[in-house]
C-alpha positions as CSV (number, residue, x, y, z in Angstrom):
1,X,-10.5,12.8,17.9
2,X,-12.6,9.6,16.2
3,X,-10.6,7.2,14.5
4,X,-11.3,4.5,12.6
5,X,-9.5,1.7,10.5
6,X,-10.0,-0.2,7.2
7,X,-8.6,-3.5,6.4
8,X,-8.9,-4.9,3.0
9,X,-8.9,-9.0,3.3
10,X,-8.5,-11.5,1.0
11,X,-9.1,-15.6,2.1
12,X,-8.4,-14.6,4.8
13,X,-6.9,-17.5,7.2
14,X,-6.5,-17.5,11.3
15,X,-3.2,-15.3,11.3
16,X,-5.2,-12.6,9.8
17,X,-8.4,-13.0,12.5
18,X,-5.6,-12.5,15.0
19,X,-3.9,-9.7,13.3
20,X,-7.8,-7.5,13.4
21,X,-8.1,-8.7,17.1
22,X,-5.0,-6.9,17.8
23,X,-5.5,-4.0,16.4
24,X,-9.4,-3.6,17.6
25,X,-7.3,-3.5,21.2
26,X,-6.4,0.0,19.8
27,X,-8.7,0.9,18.3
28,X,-13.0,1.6,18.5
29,X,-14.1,0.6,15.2
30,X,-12.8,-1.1,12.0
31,X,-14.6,-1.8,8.5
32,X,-13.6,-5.1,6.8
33,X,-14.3,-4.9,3.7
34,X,-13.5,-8.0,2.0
35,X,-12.7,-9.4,-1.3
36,X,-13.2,-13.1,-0.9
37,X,-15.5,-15.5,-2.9
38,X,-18.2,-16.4,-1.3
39,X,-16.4,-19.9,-0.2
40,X,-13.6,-18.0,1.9
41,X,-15.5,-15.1,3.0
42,X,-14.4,-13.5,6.2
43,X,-15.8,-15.1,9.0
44,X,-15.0,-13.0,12.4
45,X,-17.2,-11.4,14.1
46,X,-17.0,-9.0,17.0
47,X,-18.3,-5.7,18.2
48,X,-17.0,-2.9,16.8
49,X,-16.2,-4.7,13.5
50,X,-18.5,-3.8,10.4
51,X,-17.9,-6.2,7.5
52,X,-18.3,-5.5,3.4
53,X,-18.6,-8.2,1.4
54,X,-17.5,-7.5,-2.6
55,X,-17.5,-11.5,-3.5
56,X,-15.0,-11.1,-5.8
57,X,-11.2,-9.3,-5.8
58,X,-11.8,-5.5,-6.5
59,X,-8.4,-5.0,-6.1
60,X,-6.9,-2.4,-3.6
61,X,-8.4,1.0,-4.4
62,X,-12.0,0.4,-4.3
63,X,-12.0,-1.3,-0.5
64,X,-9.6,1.7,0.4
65,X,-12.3,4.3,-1.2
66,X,-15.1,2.8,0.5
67,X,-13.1,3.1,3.7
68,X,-12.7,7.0,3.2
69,X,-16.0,7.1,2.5
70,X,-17.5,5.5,5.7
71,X,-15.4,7.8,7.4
72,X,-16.2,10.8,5.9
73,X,-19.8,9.5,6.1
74,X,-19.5,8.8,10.1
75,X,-18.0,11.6,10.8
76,X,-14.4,10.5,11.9
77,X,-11.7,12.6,12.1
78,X,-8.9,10.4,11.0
79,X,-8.8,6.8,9.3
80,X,-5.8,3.8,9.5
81,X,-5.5,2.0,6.3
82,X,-4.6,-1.6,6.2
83,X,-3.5,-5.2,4.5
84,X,-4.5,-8.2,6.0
85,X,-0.9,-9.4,6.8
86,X,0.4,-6.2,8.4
87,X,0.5,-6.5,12.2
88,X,0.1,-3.4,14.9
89,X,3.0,-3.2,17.5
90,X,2.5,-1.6,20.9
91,X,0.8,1.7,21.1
92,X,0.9,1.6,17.5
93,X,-2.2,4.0,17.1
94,X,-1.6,6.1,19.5
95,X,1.9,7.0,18.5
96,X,0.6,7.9,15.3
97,X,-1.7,10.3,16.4
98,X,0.9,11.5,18.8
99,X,3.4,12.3,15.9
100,X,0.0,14.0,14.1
101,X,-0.2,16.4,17.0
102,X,3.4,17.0,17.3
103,X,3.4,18.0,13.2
104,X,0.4,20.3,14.2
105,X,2.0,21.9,16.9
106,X,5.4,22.6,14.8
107,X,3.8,23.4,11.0
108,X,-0.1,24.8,12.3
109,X,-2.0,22.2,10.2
110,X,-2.3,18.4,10.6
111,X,-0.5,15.9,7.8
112,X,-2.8,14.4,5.3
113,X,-1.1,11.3,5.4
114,X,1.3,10.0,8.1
115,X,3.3,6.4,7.1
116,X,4.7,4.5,10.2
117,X,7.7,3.0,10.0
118,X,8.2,-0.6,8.6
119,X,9.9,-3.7,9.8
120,X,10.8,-6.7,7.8
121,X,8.1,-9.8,10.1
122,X,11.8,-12.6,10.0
123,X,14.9,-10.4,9.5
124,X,13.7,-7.3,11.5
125,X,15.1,-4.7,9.0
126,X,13.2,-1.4,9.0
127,X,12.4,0.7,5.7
128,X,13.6,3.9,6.3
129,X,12.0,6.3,3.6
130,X,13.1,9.3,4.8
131,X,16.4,8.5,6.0
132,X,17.4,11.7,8.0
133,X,15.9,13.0,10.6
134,X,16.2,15.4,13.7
135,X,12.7,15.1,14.6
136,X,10.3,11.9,15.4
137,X,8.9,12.7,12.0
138,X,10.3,13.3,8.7
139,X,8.4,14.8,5.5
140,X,8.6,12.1,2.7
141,X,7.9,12.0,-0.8
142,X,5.6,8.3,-1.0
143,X,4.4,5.6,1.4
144,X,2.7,2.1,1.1
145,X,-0.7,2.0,1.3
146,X,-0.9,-0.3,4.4
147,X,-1.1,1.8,8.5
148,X,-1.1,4.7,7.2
149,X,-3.1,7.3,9.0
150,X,-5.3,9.8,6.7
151,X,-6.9,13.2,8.1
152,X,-10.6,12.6,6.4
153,X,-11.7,16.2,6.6
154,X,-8.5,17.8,4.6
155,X,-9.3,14.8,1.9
156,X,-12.6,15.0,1.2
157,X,-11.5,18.3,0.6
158,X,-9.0,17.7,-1.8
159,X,-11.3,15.0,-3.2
160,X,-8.4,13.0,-4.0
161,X,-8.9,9.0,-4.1
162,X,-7.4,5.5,-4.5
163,X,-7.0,5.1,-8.7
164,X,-10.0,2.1,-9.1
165,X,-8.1,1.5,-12.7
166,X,-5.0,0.6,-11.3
167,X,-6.7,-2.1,-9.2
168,X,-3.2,-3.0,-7.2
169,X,0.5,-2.3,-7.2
170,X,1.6,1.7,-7.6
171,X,-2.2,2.9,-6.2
172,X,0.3,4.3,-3.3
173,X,2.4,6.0,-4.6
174,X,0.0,7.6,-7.2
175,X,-2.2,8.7,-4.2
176,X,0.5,10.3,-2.9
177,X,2.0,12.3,-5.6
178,X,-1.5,13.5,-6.4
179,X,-1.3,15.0,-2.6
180,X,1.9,16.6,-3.4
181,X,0.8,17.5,-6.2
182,X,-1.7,19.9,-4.5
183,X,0.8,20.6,-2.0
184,X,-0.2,18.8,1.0
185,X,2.3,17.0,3.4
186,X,3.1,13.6,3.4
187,X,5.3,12.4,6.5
188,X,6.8,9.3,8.1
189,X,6.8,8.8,11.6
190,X,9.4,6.9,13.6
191,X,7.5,6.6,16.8
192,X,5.0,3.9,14.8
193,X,6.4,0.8,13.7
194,X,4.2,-1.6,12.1
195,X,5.3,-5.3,10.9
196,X,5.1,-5.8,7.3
197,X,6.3,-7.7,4.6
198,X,7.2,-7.1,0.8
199,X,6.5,-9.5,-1.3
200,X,8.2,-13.2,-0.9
201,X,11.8,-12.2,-0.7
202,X,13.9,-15.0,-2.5
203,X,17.4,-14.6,-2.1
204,X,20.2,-16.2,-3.8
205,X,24.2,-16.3,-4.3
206,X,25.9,-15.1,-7.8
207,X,29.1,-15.3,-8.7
208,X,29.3,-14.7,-4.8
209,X,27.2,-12.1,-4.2
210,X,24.0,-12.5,-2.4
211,X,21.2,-10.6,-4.2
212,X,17.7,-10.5,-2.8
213,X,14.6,-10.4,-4.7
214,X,10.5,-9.6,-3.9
215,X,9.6,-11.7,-5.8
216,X,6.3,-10.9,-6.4
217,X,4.3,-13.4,-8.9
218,X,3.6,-13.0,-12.7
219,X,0.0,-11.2,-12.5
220,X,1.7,-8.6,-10.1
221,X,4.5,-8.0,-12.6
222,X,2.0,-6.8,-15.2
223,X,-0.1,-4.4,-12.6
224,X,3.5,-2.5,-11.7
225,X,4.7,-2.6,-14.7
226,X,1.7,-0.7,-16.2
227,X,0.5,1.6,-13.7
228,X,4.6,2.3,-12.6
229,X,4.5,3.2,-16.3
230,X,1.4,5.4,-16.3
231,X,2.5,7.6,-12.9
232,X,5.9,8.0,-15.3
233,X,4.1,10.0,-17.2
234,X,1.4,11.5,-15.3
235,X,3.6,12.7,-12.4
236,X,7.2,13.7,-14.4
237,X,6.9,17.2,-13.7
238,X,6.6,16.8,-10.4
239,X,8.3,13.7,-9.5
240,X,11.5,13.7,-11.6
241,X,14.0,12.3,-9.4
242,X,12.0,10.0,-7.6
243,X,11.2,8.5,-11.2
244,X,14.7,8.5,-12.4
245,X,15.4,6.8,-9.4
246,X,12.6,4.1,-10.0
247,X,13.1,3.8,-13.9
248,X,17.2,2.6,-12.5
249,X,15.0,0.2,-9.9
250,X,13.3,-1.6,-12.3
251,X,16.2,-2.4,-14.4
252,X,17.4,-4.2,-11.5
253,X,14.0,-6.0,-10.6
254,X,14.5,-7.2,-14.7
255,X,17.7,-8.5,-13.6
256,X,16.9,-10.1,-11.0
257,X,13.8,-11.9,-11.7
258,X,16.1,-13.5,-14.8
259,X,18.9,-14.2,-12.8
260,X,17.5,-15.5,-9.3
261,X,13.6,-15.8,-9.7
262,X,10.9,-18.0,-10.7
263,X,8.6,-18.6,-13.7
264,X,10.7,-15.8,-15.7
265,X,9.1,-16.1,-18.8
266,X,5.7,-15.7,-17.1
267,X,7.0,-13.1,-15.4
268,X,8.6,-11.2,-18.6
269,X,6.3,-12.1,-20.9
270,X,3.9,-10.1,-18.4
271,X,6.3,-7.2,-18.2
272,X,5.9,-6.8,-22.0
273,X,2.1,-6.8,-21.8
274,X,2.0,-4.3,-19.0
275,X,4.0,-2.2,-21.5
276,X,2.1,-2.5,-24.3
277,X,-1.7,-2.1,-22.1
278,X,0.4,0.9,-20.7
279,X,0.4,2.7,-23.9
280,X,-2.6,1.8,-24.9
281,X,-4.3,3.0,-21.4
282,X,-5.7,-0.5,-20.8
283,X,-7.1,0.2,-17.1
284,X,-8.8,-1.9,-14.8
285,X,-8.3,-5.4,-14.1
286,X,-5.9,-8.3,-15.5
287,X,-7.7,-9.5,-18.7
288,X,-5.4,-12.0,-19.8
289,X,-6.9,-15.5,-19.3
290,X,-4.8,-19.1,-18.8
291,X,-5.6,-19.8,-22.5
292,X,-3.9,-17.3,-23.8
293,X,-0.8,-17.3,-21.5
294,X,0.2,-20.6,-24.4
295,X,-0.7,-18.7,-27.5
């Protein structure tokens, strides 16, 4: 079977050089496409690494599309999708395609999209999405974007790809409803761990309760805010509970951005605009500007 990666880059610096190395010790070919300015364009260069250059930040979805493309266009059979930051552990590829196999061998048809298994890079806590399991695979409902392992040929067929208008933030779990949706499988393995981080945890004590935050920074708030608001309503039908359980989520992120975060109002007065584009179906990129952040 050919495999391939993408890795979508960003300035990248030297911890993100090594974190490509590593996984080209795995694996035969990756494409980089990335989405510096021309000042911090990637710079590393080795064989079996192809490099895109956009010269500007398109966001998530359209690196992750031209990955699926290049695949489908060099005949690969299955394609690893990943953030700069995200490291490979040991035999990380090949336990994905082992759990791939093992999935074929029990349900007679491969996954369309296998998530590894995620540990925190400092505290070494694991995301568990499926939570129970008898097998070394569990079907799940979403995944993040970054190692996952896609089966090319079943999604060109669907002809399913990464929402360009959403740019960042909820492009996973969009992708991945719209799979459900069609009724393919979606599963975790938990023979694949990959080291990844969410966000810039801040954590703090009230009223002697430690609560932990992602932190994530205000531009960030307005792309989930609007596109988690958008798969509300594209995906109730289907996704009910997991939306219920989100909607309850995001009350909490409220709360704790005001009570242990920083730059609140930024970050709420983004929430509100995210909203409002959100209704209006403002896609695409962030188009506020500094100016008007003090009007």
């Amino acid at each position: 079977m050919k495999k391939m990666a993408v890795v979508v880059t960003y300035n990248p610096d030297e911890e993100v050089y090594k974190n490509i190395i590593k996984l080209k010790k795995q694996i035969e070919y990756i494409l980089v496409v990335d989405n510096s300015s021309i000042s911090n364009r990637f710079k590393l260069r080795e064989n079996g690494i192809k490099v895109i250059y956009n010269n500007q930040n398109e966001g998530i979805a359209k690196p992750l599309n031209m990955g699926i493309q290049e695949a489908s266009d060099e005949g690969f059979d299955w394609l690893f999708t990943f953030d700069q930051d995200s490291v490979v552990t040991e035999n990380f590829v090949n336990n994905m395609l082992e759990t791939a196999k093992e999935f074929q061998d029990k349900e007679g048809r491969f996954p369309i999209l296998i998530s590894p298994t995620y540990k925190h890079p400092t505290n070494g806590i694991e995301y568990d999405m499926a939570k129970v399991s008898n097998h070394s695979y569990s079907m799940i409902e979403t995944a993040m974007t970054s190692g996952n392992l896609l089966h090319v040929n079943q999604l060109v067929k669907a002809n399913v790809h990464f929402r360009g208008d959403f740019f960042i933030d909820f492009v996973d779990h969009e992708f991945c409803f719209h799979l459900r949706k069609l009724g393919y499988p979606i599963i975790q393995s938990f023979k694949a761990t990959l080291v990844h981080s969410l966000g810039e945890v801040t954590e703090r004590v009230i009223f002697g309760k430690k609560l932990s935050s992602t932190n994530h920074n205000p531009i960030r708030r307005y792309y989930i805010t609007r596109n988690r608001l958008i798969v509300y309503k594209e995906y109730f039908g289907t996704q009910k509970k997991w939306i219920k359980i989100d909607f309850v989520n995001s009350i909490m992120e409220i709360i704790k951005i005001i009570l242990i975060e920083d730059q609140k109002n930024f970050k709420m007065f983004n929430i509100i605009r995210g909203t409002k584009d959100a209704c209006l179906k403002r896609m695409g990129p962030y188009r506020y500007t500094k100016k008007k952040l003090r009007d």
